[in-house]
N, C-alpha and C positions, 0 to 999 in steps of 0.2 A: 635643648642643645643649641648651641651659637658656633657660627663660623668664624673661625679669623685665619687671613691670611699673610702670612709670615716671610717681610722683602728682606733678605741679604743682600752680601758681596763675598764670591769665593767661599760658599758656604762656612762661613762663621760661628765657633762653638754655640758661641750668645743664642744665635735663631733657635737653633734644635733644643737647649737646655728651655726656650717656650714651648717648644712645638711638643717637648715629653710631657712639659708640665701640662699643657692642655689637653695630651691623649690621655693623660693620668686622672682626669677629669672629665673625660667621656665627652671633651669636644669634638668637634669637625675644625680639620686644619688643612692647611696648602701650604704651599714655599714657593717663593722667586726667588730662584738665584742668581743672582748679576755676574758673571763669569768675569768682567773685566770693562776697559774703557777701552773705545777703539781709539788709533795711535793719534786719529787728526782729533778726538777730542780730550786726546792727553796734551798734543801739542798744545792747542787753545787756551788751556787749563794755563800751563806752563806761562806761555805767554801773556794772562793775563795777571798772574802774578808776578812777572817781572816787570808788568806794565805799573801797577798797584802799589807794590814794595821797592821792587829796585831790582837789580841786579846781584847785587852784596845778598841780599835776601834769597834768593832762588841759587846760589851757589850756595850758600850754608844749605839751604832746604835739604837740594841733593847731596849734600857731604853726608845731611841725618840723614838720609835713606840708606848712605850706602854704609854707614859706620850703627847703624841704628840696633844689630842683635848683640855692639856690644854693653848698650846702657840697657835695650829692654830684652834680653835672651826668651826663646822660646820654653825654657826651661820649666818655669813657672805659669802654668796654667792656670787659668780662673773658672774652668770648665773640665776639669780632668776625666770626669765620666763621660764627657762626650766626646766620642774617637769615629773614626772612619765607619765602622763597622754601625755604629747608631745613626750615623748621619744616612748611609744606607738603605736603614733599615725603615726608617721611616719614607726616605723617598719612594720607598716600595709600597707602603701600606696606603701615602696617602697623594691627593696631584701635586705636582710639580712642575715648574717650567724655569728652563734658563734660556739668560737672552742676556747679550751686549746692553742694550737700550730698552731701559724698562719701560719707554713708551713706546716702542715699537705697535704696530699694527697687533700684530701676533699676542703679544705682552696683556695689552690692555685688552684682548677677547678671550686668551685665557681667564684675566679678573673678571669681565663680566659673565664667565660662563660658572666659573666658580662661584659668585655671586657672596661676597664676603658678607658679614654683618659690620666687622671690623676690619682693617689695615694694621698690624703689626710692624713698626720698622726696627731692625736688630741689624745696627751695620748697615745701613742703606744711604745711600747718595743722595743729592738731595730732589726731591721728587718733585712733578707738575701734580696738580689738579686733573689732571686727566686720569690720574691714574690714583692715587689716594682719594677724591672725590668717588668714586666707583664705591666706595665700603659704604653701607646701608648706613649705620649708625656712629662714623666718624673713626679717622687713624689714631694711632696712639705713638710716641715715639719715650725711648730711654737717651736722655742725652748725659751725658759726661760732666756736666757741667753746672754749677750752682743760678738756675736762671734768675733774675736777668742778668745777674753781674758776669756772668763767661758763655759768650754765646762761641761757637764755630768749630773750629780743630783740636783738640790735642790742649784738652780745656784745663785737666788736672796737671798738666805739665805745663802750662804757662802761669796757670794762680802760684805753684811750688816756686815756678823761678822768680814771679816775683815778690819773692816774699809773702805769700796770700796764703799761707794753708789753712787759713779758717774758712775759706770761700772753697775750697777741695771735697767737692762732693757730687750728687747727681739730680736729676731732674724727670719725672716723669710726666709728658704734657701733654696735649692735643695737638695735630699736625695742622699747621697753615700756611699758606702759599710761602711767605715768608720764614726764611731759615729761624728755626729755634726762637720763632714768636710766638706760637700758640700758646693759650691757656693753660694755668698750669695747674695740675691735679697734688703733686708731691716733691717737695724739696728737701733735700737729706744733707746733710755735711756727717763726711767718714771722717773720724779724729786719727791721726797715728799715732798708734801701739807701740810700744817695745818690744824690740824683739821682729820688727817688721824690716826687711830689705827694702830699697827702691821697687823692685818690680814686685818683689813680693806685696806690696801697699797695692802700687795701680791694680792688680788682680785681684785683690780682695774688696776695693770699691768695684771693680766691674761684675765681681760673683751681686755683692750687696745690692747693686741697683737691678741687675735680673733681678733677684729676690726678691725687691721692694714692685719689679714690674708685675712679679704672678700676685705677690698682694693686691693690685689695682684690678688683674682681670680677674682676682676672685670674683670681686666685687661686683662685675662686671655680669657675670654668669649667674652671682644669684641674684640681680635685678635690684640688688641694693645704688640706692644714689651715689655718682662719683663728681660730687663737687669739684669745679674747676675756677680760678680766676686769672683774669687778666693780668697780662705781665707790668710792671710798672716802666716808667722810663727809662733810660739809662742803661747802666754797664756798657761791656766792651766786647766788641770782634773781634777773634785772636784768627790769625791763619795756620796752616796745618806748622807743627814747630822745628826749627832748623836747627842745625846741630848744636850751635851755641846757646839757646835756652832749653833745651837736651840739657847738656852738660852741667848749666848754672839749675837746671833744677834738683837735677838728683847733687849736688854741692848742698844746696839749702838744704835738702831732704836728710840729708846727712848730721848736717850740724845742729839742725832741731832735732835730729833724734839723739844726738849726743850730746848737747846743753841740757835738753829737757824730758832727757830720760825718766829720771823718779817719778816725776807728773805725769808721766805716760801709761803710766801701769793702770788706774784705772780713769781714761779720761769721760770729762762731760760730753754730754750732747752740746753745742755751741747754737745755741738760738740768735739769729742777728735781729734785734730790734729792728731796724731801718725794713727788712721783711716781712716782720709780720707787723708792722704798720701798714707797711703796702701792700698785703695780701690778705687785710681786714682779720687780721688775728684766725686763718684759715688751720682748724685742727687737723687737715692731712698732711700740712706740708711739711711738719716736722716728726721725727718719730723720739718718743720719749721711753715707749717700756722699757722695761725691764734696764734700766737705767738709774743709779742715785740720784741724780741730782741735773738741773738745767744750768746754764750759766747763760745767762745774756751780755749781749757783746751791742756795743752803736750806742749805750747809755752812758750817762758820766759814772756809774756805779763799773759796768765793766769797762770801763776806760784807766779807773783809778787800778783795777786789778791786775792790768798788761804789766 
């Protein structure tokens, strides 16, 4: 049996649908739950994105917060079986602790008293080494985003808006000091379907990449090897997204599902050459079962195909 301990914010479906999968597997689990940011380190936050971006930028930001359930409605769940009553249920069965500051005093001697093997992050902020350092045998995090090419915020919502949806997918890495650098185990790209809405899409990449997460900690439990490599150079920092590339994504999202509807019915897995050059032809980083056929993309062969 292995322990992992499981960091949220505002107790988030994502945590729990691990935290079932590993009691369903006769692990040892825990939870931190981040309840929130205190105000002087939302102000700071604020500030230093108007310092960064501009001003024009931090006024669209907050317009997408405050217009934000009408592009992504709560309606559509990517976790529907986990409701209040599971979230609950498990806090009951197993330790937990919440705290404003997941490095707090308090924070970081709950993890040492738990004494993790792993670090699970689902929803989490982004962490010190005082506190992801504590797991015996290293954190794991699920990021949003095709690494290296979309590191930061609101990753599948910035590649859609700009025209990127080959790069629309997830990452499952190793945590290191730096944001969304660790070593990566699994790189996926979700294709759109027919038949799929805007939010309906995001929710079914974010069911997908949990999925693809208990795949890794299968592996993890039965002592099988979980190859990792180094991220390559490159790609881009996106900040959390403001209304205006909101808007301009789910527009693209639209109009590729309505140009290229026929082609959607059964799409390929999209392997990008330029990755698995720089990821030495790495067999996890892509998933192929149950799948017809590959298509590679970054070669003159899928270039003559666009």
């Amino acid at each position: 049996m292995k322990s992992f301990l499981i960091v949220t914010t505002r107790d988030l479906p994502e945590a729990y649908f691990l935290a079932t999968a590993l009691e369903a597997r006769r692990q040892r689990i825990g939870v931190i739950n981040i309840t929130g940011r205190p105000l002087g380190t939302k102000l700071r936050v604020l500030a230093r994105l108007r310092r960064n971006r501009g001003t024009l930028y931090l006024a669209d930001l907050l317009l997408a917060r405050a217009l934000r359930s009408r592009y992504l409605p709560a309606t559509v769940m990517p976790f529907p079986e986990i409701d209040e009553a599971v979230i609950a249920s498990i806090k009951r069965r197993w330790p937990s602790h919440c705290c404003l500051d997941p490095h707090a005093v308090a924070t970081l001697q709950f993890v040492r008293d738990f004494a993790p093997d792993h670090i699970l992050l689902a929803g989490a902020p982004v962490l010190k080494p005082s506190l992801f350092a504590l797991a015996r045998q290293g954190a794991f995090n699920r990021h949003l985003g095709m690494l290296p090419d979309y590191k930061g915020s609101d990753c599948p919502v910035w590649a859609l808006a700009l025209n990127d949806a080959e790069h629309v997918g997830f990452t499952i890495h190793r945590v290191a000091e730096k944001v969304d650098a660790g070593d990566v185990i699994h790189v996926e790209h979700v294709p759109i379907t027919a038949g799929n809405s805007f939010v309906g899409y995001l929710a079914r990449l974010q069911r997908r990449a949990s999925e693809a997460f208990v795949g890794i900690l299968d592996r993890v439990i039965d002592g099988a090897p979980v190859r990792a490599w180094a991220q390559p150079r490159g790609g881009r920092f996106v900040p959390p997204a403001g209304f205006h590339t909101l808007r301009r994504a789910q527009e693209n999202f639209d109009r590729l599902v309505r140009v290229a509807l026929p082609r959607l019915t059964a799409p390929p897995v999209v392997v990008h050459a330029s990755a698995l050059a720089a990821y030495g032809n790495g067999a996890d980083l892509y998933r192929r079962a149950a799948l017809s056929r590959v298509k590679p993309t970054g070669t003159e062969e899928g270039a003559r195909g666009r």
